[in-house]
C-alpha positions in Angstrom: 38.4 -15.1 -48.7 41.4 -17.3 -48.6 39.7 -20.3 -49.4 37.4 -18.6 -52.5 41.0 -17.4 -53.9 41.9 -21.2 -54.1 38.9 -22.5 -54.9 38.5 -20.0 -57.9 42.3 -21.3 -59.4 42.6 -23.6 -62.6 46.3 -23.8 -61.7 46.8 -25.3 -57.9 49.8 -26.9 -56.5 50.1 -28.5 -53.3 53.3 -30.0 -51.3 55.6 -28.2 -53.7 59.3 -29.7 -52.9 61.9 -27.4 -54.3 65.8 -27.1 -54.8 67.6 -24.1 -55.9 71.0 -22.7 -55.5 70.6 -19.0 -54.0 73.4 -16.3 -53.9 73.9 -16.3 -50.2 74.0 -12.7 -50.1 70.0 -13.6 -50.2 70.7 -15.4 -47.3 73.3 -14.2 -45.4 74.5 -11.3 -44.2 77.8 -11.7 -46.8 78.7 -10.1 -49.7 80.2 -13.3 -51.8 78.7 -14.8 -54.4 79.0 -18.2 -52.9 75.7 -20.3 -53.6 73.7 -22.2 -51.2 71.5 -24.7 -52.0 68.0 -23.8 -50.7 65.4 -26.8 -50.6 62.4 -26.8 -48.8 58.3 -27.5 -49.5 56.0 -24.7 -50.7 52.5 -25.8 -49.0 50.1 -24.0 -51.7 50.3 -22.0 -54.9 48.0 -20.7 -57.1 48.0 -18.8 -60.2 46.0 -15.5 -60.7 46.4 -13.8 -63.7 49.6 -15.2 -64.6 51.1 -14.1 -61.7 51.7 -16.4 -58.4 50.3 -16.4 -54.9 52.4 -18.5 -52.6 50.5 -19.9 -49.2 51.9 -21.1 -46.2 49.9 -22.4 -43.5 51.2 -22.6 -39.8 49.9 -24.7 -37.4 51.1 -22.5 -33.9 49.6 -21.6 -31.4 48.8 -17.8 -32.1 47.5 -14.9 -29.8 46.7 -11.4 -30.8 49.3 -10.2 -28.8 52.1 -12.8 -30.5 50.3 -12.5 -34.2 52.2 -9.6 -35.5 55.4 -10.5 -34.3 54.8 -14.4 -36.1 54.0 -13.1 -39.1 57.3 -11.3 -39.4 59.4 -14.0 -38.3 57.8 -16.4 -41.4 58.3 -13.1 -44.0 61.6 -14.2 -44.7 60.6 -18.0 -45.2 57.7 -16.7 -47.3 60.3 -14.3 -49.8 62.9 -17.5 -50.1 59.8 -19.5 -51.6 58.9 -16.8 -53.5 62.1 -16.2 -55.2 62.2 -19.7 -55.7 58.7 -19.8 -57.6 60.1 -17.2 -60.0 62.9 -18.8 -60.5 61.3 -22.3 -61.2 58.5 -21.0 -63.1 59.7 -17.6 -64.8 56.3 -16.3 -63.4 56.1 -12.8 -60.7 54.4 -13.6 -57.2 52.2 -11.6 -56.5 51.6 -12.4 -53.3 53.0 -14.2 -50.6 50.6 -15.2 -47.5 51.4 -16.8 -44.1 48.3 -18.3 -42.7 47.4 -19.1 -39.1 44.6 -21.7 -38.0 44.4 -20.4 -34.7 43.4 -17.4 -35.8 41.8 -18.5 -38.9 43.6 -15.7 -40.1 46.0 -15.0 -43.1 48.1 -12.1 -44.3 50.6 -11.2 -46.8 53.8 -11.1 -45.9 55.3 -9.7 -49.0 55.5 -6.0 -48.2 58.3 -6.6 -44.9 
């Protein structure tokens, strides 16, 4: 189903680098307004509908018993890239999905 999303794009990015400056109240547990400069590389997006879908595939070594607990540990990863989009593009993402090739598997991570 993955694969059909991106195949079905017009607009598909790959190897996205990326550097913002982020309140770091987003990413710390502080209530200043310092910034922080945020830079890291989105591996996919795609538009649908004029919104966003952000992809990030992970190459570990994933069980059914470990699977849930992974794909909360990359949520907040997956939300940083996402805010980032929207900021670089003034688009919404829609969706946000961490995808596991052990598993074959991928899920949105959006909703944490």
């Amino acid at each position: 189903e993955l694969g059909q999303r991106i195949s079905r794009s017009s607009n598909l990015h790959r190897e996205c680098k990326f550097s913002v400056l982020t309140p770091s109240r987003e990413l710390l547990a502080l209530g200043t307004e310092e910034r922080i400069l945020l830079q890291g590389v989105v591996d996919c997006w795609l538009e649908e509908e004029d919104r966003l879908v952000v992809i990030d595939f992970k190459t570990d070594h994933i069980t059914e018993s470990n699977y849930e607990a992974k794909r909360r540990d990359y949520a907040l990863q997956l939300r940083l890239y996402s805010s980032a989009l929207e900021r670089m593009t003034g688009k919404t993402v829609q969706d946000a999905i961490v995808y596991f090739f052990s598993l074959n598997r991928g899920i949105s991570v959006l909703n944490d």
